[in-house]
Phi, psi and omega in degrees: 000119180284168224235105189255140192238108205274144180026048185238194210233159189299123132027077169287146191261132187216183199247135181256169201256140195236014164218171155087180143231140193246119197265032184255333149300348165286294211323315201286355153328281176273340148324326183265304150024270157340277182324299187268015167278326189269332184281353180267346183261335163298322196297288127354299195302331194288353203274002171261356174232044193317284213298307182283347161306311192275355177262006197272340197236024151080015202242175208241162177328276203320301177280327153324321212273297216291343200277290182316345213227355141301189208080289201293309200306296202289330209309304200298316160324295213237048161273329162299323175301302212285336191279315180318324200299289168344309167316313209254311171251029195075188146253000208296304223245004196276298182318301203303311172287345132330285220281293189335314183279324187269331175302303183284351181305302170324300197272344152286324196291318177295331182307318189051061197230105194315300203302311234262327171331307206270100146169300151303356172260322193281297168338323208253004180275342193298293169321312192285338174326312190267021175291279198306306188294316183304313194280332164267346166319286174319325227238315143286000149267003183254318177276132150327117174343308149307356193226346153320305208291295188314313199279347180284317174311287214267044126298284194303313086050272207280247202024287168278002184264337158300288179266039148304299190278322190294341173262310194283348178258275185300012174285287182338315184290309221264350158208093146190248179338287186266163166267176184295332179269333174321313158313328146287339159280310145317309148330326197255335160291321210291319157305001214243322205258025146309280198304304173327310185285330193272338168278343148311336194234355176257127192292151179297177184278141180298325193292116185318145169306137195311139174276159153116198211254163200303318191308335210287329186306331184277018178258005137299345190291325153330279188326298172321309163275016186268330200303348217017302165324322188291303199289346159306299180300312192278023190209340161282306192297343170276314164346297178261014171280325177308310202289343172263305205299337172285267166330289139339273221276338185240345228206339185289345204265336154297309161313334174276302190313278174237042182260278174288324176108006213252143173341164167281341191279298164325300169300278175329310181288340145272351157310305210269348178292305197315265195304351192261337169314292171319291174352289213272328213255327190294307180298313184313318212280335176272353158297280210310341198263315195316285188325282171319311183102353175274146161267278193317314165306329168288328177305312204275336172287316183282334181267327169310308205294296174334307168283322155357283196295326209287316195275023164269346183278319193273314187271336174255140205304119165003081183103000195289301162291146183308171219276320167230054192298292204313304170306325164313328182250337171311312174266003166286306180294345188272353161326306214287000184267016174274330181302327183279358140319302146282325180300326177291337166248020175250346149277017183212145212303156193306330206258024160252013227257290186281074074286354174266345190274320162323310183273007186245320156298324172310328195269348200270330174207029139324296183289339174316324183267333151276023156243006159341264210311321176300304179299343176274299157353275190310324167296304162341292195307309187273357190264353186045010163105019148300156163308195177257144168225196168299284172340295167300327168279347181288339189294297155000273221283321186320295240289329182284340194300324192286316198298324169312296159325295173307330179284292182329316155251013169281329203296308185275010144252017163270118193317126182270133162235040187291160179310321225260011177272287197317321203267345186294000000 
């Protein structure tokens, strides 16, 4: 069953291990666990706390979206940087400064210092880049060739079961025991005896390091943009990316809040269905196309399911579906953005395969990161700096339905390279 791998950073082509198992690269395996359960739960946590952001740092809708959505800009960069770094030097010291990077970012972020916010946000896209290529890194080299496909899913599984957990969990903490910046600080020891462990457990490389000059790692990424395929996969798959990462992950808890009108407690635990949906939806939609040999029909089921979903959350009255279908399925159908995952490295030749994975995450969240800030503009704009109401979010809200639409039909010039096209 191929391995469809959704919003991760590029892939090092490493040699996988094809008998035994090693366990001193499992231990350090799940430690980067850890790492990429907390960099998805930092990523997720501000959309619960909108209101002590803007007033500690003093930002209007439109600057909360921009503060956030730094994230997106170093994420997506030095989603190409981290598998190259692996490639060249290992994990022993690459991953720990990835944690290492994500820790002060946490702990600047805390500061409730507009500029040391804005440096730290940028600091923790940075870090995180290296949770996923690191966990897999780790993971061919720990596991038996038969047993990757697994440990790569429940990578992924706790990744989004993180930024799950940064809203249904960390709403309770930061308003009750603790405050919002405690929380960050507290994040940032606990990321910080992360970064200790993984440099403790993780063993050195035996091979000596690539020779020549650095830049030469990034020359496969030519092949790759020369492609047409590629900018099709990677502009469908940012599409559908926007309504969780955007949407979701920064804007849905508001939209309940004073869109519906619904508790604060509430407005999380449904907020928080969107990533735990994806969790169930990502693995599901990719055994079926896996299953079938089809990609594209499951592509085209999951982005339908989505607009569904998405304009029964924005057009129909509260409470009209049980409370947490509707976000539930939103992210089950946002599943379907892992397939152009796979698909970008089955039209682009094998010995190119983790630079296509590189690049398609570089393009999934280039737009995320301009489109944080555009989408808080627009809300600003139709709202004339009055609150948000239904109305302006539904204006909004439009706006993601259309990039969905639009995915749908970048969708219908990607070439299908499910097995059962190939045996046809």
């Amino acid at each position: 069953m191929a391995i469809n791998v959704a919003q991760q950073p590029i892939i090092p082509r490493v040699k996988p291990a094809t008998t035994g198992i090693h366990p001193a690269f499992i231990t350090a395996w799940f430690f980067c666990l850890l790492f990429y359960f907390i960099q998805y739960a930092v990523r997720s946590a501000p959309s619960v706390m909108l209101p002590e952001l803007t007033t500690a740092f003093g930002l209007t809708t439109l600057g909360v979206s921009s503060l956030l959505g730094l994230y997106y800009y170093t994420y997506s960069t030095f989603a190409i940087v981290a598998g190259a770094s692996l490639d060249r030097w290992g994990a022993k010291y690459t991953i720990p400064i990835g944690v290492l990077l994500l820790a002060i970012g946490i702990g600047m972020f805390g500061l409730g210092i507009a500029w040391a916010a804005q440096i730290g946000r940028l600091l923790q896209g940075a870090g995180a880049a290296f949770a996923f290529v690191g966990a897999v890194y780790l993971a061919t080299h720990g596991f038996p060739a038969k047993w990757l496909a697994t440990a790569v899913g429940f990578t992924q599984c706790v990744g989004m079961l993180g930024g799950s957990a940064g809203q249904f969990a960390v709403a309770p903490l930061v308003h009750g025991p603790i405050s919002w910046q405690q929380f960050w600080l507290y994040a940032g020891i606990v990321t910080l005896i992360i970064a200790l462990l993984l440099l403790i457990a993780t063993p050195r490389r035996e091979e000596p390091p690539a020779q020549g000059a650095v830049w030469t790692m990034f020359a496969p990424f030519k092949t790759v943009l020369s492609n047409p395929q590629s900018y099709l996969c990677g502009l469908s798959a940012g599409l559908l990316f926007l309504p969780t990462t955007v949407g979701g992950m920064i804007w849905g808890v508001a939209f309940l809040r004073q869109g519906w009108h619904l508790g604060y407690t509430e407005a999380v635990n449904r907020a928080s269905m969107v990533p735990l949906g994806w969790v169930i939806g990502a693995p599901v939609l990719g055994y079926i196309a896996d299953h079938f040999g089809r990609r594209k029909p499951v592509l085209f089921s999951g982005i339908v399911l989505m607009i569904v979903s998405a304009a029964a959350i924005l057009y129909l009255p509260a409470n009209t579906a049980p409370p947490y279908l509707l976000g539930f399925l939103l992210g089950f159908g946002s599943g379907a953005a892992m397939i152009p995952y796979s698909i970008i490295k089955e039209v682009n030749p094998d010995n190119v395969k983790g630079s296509a994975t590189g690049a398609i995450n570089f393009l999934v969240f280039v737009m995320s990161a301009f489109a944080a800030p555009f989408y808080g503009w627009l809300l600003q704009r139709l709202s004339g700096g009055a609150p948000l109401t239904l109305s302006i979010f539904r204006q909004g809200g439009n706006g993601l339905i259309l990039g969905m639409v639009i995915a749908l039909i970048l969708a219908w010039f990607i070439r299908e390279t499910g097995w059962a096209a190939k045996r046809t």
